[in-house]
C-alpha positions in Angstrom: 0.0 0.0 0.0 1.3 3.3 -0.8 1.5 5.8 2.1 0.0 9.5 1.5 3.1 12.6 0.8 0.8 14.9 2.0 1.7 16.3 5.8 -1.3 16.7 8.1 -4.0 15.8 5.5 -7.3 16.6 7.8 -6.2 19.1 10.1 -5.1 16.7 13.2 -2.1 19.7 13.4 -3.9 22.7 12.5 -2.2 24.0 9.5 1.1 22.9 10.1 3.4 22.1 6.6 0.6 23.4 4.8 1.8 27.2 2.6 -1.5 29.4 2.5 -0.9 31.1 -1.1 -4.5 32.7 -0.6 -5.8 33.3 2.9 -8.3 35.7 2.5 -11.7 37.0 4.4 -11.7 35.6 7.7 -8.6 33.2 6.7 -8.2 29.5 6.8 -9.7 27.7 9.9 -9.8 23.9 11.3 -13.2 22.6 12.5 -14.1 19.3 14.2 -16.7 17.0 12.3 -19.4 17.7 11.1 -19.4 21.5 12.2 -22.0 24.0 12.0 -24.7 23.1 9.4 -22.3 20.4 8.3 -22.5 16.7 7.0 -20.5 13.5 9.3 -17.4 12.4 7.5 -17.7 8.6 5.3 -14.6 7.4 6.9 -13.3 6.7 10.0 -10.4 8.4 11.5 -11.3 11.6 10.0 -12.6 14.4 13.0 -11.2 17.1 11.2 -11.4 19.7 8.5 -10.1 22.9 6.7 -12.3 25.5 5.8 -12.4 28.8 3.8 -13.8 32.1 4.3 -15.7 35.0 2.0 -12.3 35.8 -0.3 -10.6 33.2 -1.7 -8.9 30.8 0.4 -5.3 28.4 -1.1 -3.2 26.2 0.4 -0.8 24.0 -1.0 2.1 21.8 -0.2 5.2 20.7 -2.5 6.6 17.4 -2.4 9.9 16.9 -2.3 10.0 13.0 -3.8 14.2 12.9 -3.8 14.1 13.8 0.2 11.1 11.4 0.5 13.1 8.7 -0.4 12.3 7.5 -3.7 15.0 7.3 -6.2 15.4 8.9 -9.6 15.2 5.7 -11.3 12.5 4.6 -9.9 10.4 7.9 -10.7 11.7 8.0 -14.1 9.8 4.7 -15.0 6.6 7.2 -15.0 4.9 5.5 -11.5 1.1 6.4 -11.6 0.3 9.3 -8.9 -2.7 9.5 -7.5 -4.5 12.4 -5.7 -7.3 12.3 -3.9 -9.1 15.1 -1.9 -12.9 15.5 -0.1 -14.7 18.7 -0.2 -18.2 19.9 0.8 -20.5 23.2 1.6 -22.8 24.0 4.5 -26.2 23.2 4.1 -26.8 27.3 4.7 -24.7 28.6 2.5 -23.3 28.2 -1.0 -19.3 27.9 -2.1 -16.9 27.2 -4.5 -14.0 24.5 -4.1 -10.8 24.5 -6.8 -7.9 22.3 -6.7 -4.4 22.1 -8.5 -2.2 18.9 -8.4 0.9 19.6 -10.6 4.2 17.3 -11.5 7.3 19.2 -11.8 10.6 18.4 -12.8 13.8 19.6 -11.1 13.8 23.0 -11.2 10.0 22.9 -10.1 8.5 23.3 -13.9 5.0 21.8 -14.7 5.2 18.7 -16.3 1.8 17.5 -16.6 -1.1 19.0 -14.3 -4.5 17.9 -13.3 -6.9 21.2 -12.7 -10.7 19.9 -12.9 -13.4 22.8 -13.4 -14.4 24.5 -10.4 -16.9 23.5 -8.0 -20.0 25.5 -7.2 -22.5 24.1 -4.8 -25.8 25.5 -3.6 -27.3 23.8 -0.9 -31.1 25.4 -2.4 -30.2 22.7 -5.0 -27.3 20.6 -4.6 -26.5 18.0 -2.3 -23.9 19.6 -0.2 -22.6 16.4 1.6 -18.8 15.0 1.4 -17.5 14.3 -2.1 -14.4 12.9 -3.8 -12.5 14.2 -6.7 -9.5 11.8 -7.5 -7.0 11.4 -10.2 -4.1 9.0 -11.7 -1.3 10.3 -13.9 0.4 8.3 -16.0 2.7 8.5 -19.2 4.1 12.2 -17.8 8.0 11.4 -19.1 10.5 10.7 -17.1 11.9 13.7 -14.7 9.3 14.1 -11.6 10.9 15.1 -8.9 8.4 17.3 -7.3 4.2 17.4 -6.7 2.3 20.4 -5.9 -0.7 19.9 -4.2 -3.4 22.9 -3.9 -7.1 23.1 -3.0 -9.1 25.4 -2.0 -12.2 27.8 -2.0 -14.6 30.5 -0.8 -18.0 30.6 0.4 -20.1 32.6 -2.4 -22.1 34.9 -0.1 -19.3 36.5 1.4 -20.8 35.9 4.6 -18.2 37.2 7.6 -16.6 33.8 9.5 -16.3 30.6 7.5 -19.4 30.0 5.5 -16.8 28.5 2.5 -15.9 24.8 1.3 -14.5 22.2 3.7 -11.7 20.1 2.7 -10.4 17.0 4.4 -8.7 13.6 3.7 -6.5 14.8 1.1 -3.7 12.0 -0.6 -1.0 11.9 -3.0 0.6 8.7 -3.5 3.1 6.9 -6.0 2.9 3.4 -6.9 6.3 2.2 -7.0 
């Protein structure tokens, strides 16, 4: 079983090794499950989870896969990488949820990235609960060294306090 790169993936440490490239509104916050006007988690383990505000809200972490032991033969044979994250809304308030997972090469340039379309749900007509988005690259070229892993969001009635997506249970893994 592969073991998940990312650092503090549901917000057991707050928001330690995680960079917030966007930490608007009321900034980035860590709730226990379900919160307010929330939804219970599908997994166990998981009592935790980021959330955004009423301005846009990024955080992201870069692996380092050299200093994480893997060896640049064994990344050269193109392992699949899969990424994983969990997002929902409040079932009082709309949001938006975006994520960025990108393999870079040695100097950190993109060499293949996975950005889905942006996520708006409205609990007057979605279902607001706990969702997965996941992905698997393969056949990238040989060269990754590095994985940059962002998500992210806003609420979109720029309510004051943390009204925005909830993200939790986030994974990156290579299959080696």
């Amino acid at each position: 079983m592969a073991r998940n790169l990312l650092k503090n993936p549901s917000g057991e440490e707050q928001l330690e090794f995680w960079d917030l490239t966007e930490n608007g509104g009321s900034q980035w916050k860590v709730e226990d499950m379900p919160g307010d006007c929330g939804f219970d988690f599908c997994a166990e383990g998981v009592t935790k989870y980021f959330v955004t505000s009423f301005e846009l809200c990024l955080k992201r972490q870069v692996i380092d896969l050299l200093a994480e032991g893997y060896a640049p033969e064994e990344l050269d044979t193109e392992p699949a990488v899969t990424v994983e994250d969990w997002y929902c809304g409040r079932s009082d308030c709309g949001c938006t949820y975006q994520m960025t997972v990108s393999l870079l090469d040695e100097n950190q340039e993109v060499m293949k990235e996975f950005q889905p379309e942006r996520v708006t749900l409205d609990p007057d007509c979605d279902d607001c609960s706990w969702k997965q988005v996941s992905h698997t690259f393969s056949e990238y070229g040989p060269g990754m060294r590095f994985i940059s892993f962002e998500h992210g969001g806003q609420d979109t009635r720029y309510w004051d306090g943390w009204f925005g997506v909830r993200v939790t249970g986030s994974s990156v893994t290579v299959e080696v």
